[in-house]
C-alpha positions in Angstrom: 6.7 -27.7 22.5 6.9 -23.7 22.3 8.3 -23.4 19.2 5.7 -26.1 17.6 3.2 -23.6 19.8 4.8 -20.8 17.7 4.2 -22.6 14.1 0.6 -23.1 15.8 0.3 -19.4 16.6 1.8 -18.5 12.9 -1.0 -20.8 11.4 -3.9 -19.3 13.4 -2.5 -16.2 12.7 -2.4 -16.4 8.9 -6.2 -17.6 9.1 -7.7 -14.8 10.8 -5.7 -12.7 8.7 -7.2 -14.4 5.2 -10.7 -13.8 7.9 -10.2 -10.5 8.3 -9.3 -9.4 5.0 -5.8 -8.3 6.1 -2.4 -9.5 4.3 0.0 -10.8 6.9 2.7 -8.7 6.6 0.1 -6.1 8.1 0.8 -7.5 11.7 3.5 -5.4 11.9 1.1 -2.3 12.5 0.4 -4.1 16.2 3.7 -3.4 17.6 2.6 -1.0 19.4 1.0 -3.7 22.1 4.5 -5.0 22.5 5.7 -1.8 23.5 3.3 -1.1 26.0 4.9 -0.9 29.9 2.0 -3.8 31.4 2.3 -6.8 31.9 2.7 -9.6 29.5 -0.4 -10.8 30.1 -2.3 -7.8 29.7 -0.3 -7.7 25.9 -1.5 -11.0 24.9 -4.9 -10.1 25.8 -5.0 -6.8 23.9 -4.1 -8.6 21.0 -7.0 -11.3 21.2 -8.9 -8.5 21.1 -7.4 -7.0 17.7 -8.1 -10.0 16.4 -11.4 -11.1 17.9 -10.2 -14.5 19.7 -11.6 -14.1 23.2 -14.8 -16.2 23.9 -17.9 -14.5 24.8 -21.1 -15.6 25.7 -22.7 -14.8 22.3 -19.3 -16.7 20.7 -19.6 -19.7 23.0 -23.6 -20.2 22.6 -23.0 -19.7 18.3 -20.6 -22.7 18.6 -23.0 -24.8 21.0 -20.0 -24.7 23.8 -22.5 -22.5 25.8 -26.0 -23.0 27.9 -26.5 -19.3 27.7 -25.1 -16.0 25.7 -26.7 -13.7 28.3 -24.5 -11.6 29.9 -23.3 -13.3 33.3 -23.9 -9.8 35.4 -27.9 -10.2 34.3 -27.9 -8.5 31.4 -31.4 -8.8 29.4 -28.8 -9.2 26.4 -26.6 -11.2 24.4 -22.7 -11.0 26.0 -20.5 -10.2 23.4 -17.3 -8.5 23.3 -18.1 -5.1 22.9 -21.2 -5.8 25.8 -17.9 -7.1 28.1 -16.0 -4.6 28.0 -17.6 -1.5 27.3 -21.4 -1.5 27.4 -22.7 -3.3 30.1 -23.3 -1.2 33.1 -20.4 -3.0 35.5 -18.4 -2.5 32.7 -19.1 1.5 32.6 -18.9 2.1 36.3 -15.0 1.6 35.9 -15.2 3.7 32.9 -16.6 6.5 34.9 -13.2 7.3 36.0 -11.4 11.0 35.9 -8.1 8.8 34.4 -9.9 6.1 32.7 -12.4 9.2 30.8 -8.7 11.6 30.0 -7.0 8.1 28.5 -10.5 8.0 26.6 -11.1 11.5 25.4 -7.3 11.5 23.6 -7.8 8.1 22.5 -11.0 9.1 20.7 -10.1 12.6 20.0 -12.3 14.1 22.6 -15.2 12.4 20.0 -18.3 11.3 22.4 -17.8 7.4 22.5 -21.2 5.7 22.3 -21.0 2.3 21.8 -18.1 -0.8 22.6 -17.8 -1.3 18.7 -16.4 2.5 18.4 -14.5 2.5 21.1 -12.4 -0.3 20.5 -12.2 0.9 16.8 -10.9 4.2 18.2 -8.2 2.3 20.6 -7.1 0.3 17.8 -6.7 2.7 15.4 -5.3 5.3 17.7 -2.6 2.6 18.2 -1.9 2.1 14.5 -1.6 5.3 13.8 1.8 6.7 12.4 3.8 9.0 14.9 2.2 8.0 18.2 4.3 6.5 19.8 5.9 8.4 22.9 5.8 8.2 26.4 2.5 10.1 27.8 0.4 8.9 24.3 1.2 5.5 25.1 0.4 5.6 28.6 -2.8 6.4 27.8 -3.0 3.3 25.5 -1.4 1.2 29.2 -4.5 2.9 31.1 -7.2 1.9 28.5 -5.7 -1.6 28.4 -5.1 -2.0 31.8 -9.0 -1.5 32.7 -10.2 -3.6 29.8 -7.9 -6.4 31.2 -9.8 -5.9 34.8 -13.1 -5.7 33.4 -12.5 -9.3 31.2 -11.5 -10.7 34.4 -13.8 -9.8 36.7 -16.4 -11.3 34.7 -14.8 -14.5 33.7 -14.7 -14.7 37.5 -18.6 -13.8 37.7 -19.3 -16.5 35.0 -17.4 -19.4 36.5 -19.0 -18.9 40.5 -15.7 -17.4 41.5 -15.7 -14.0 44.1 -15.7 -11.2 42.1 -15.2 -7.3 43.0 -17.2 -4.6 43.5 -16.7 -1.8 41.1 -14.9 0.4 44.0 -12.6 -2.8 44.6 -12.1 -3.0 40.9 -11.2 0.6 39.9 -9.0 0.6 43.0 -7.0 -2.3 41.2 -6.7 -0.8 38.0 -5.5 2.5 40.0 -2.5 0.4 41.5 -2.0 -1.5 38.2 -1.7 1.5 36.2 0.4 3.4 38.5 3.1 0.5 38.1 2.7 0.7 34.2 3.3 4.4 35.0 7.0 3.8 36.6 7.8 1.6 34.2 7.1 4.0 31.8 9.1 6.9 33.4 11.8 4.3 33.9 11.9 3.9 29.9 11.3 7.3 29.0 14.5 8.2 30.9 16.9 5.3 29.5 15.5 6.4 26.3 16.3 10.1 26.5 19.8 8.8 28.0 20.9 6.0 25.8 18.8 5.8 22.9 17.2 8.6 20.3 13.9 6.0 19.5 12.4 2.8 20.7 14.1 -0.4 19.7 12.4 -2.3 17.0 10.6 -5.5 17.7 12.4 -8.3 16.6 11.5 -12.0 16.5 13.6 -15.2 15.4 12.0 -18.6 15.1 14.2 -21.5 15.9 11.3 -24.3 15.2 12.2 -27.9 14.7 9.8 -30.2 12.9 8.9 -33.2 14.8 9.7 -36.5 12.6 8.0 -36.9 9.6 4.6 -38.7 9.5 4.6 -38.4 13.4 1.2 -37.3 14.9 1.4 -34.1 17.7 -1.8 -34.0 19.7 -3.1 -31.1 21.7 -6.1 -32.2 24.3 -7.5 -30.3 27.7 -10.7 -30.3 29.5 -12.8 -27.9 31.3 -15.4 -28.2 33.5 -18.5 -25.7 34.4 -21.5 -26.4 36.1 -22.5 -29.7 36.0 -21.1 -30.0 32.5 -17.5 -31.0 31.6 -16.0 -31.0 27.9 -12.5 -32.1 26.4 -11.0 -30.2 23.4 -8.9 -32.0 21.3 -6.4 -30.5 18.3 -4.7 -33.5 15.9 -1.9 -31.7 13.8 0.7 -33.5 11.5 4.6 -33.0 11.9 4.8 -29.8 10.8 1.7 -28.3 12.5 -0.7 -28.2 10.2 -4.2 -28.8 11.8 -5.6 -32.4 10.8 -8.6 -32.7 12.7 -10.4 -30.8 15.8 -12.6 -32.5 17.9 -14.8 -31.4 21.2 -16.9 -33.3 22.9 -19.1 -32.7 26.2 -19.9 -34.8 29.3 -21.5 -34.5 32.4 -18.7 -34.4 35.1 -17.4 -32.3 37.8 -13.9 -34.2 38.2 -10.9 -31.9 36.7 -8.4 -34.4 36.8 -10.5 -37.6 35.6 -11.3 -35.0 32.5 -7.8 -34.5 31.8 -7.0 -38.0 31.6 -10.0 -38.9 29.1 -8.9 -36.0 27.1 -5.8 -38.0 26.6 -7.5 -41.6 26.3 -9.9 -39.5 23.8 -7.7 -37.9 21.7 -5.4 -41.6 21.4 -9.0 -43.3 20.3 -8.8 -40.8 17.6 -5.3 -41.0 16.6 -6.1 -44.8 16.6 -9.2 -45.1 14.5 -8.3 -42.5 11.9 -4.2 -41.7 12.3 -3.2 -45.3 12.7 -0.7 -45.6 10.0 1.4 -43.0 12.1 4.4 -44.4 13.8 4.3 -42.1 16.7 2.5 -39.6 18.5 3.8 -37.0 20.6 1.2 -35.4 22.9 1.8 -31.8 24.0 
């Protein structure tokens, strides 16, 4: 199921880029993310950001999948993602950093930052820009995302009732997370200046095969918060394309009861509207 996750991806992919105003082809400007020395998951979640695909508070409460769009650290305003990760005052205490504010000041071209819209804008587009793209510039871009990563998370914590850190805790973390990325960037800067005269290109090959034809792939999960449970539910035809998404919310505090209706809900669907399919393959 990865390389039906991969057509998935492609698909979503191609629609925010038709959002965005942005031909396809123009992806290629973001490997920079992939040659960042962090972890992979600290990648995946700079690139929700480029494209706008993490769920805040404010992008949660639009879509009715959310009590509240305040932000979770008491806020008196809506959460969104510039709110997360830049201006909210937890947010800015990690900020307040001698290496977070250096990574900043070349990022932004030692131009006063005063907002989370302009500061992502200047991270982004520091990254796409041409002829940036050795060792020490992109360590800055590994410090910038390595604190937005531990800012995101330690407020997903503090929405879902999970211990969170105090800022000291917090900067401490990104300390030891970016002196890792550090090594690992040393480590490549010296294979490179040994072996290699620039960094190898990104490649990617898709080995997808189609499910049978007219078979019916389902994609379900559930969640539950505080009090309130939902299920999620993504009906796609053999070759990927979206057919119907459904979501649905229930009062439950039972993970693994929500998990299986996921599945009994998303085969009622299949059944009442996809019953001419001769198989479904659930994901």
């Amino acid at each position: 199921m990865i390389n039906n996750g991969k057509l998935y991806a492609h698909l979503i992919l191609r629609a925010r880029s038709l959002e965005l105003g942005r031909p396809l082809n123009d992806c290629n400007q973001y490997k920079w993310i992939w040659k960042l020395k962090v972890a992979p998951k600290v990648r995946v979640f700079i690139w929700r950001i480029i494209w706008k695909s993490l769920p805040s508070a404010a992008w949660l409460a639009r879509r009715d999948l959310a009590d509240s769009y305040i932000c979770p650290w008491g806020c008196p305003v809506a959460k969104t993602l510039c709110h997360a990760l830049w201006d909210c005052p937890h947010a800015q205490e990690v900020w307040d950093t001698w290496h977070a504010r250096t990574a900043i000041a070349v990022v932004s071209g030692d131009v006063c930052v005063s907002s989370g819209e302009s500061f992502l804008q200047s991270f982004c587009g520091y990254g796409e820009a041409a002829g940036r793209r050795c060792s020490g510039d992109m360590m800055h871009m590994a410090t910038i995302a390595i604190t937005l990563y531990n800012i995101w998370g330690n407020r997903c914590a503090r929405k879902h009732n999970e211990p969170t850190m105090s800022s000291a805790l917090l900067i401490r973390k990104v300390r030891l997370d970016v002196s890792i990325a550090a090594k690992r960037h040393n480590e490549y800067a010296s294979k490179l200046n040994e072996n290699f005269s620039n960094s190898p290109e990104l490649t990617v090959a898709l080995h997808w095969v189609p499910s049978p034809a007219k078979w019916i792939l389902i994609n379900c999960d559930a969640a539950v918060g505080n009090d309130i449970a939902g299920v999620g539910i993504v009906i796609r035809d053999h070759l990927g394309k979206p057919l119907r998404i459904v979501g649905k919310r229930f009062i439950s505090h039972a993970c693994e009861a929500m998990d299986t209706l996921a599945i009994l809900e998303a085969l009622n669907v299949v059944k009442q509207s996809f019953s001419e399919s001769p198989a479904v393959e659930i994901q």
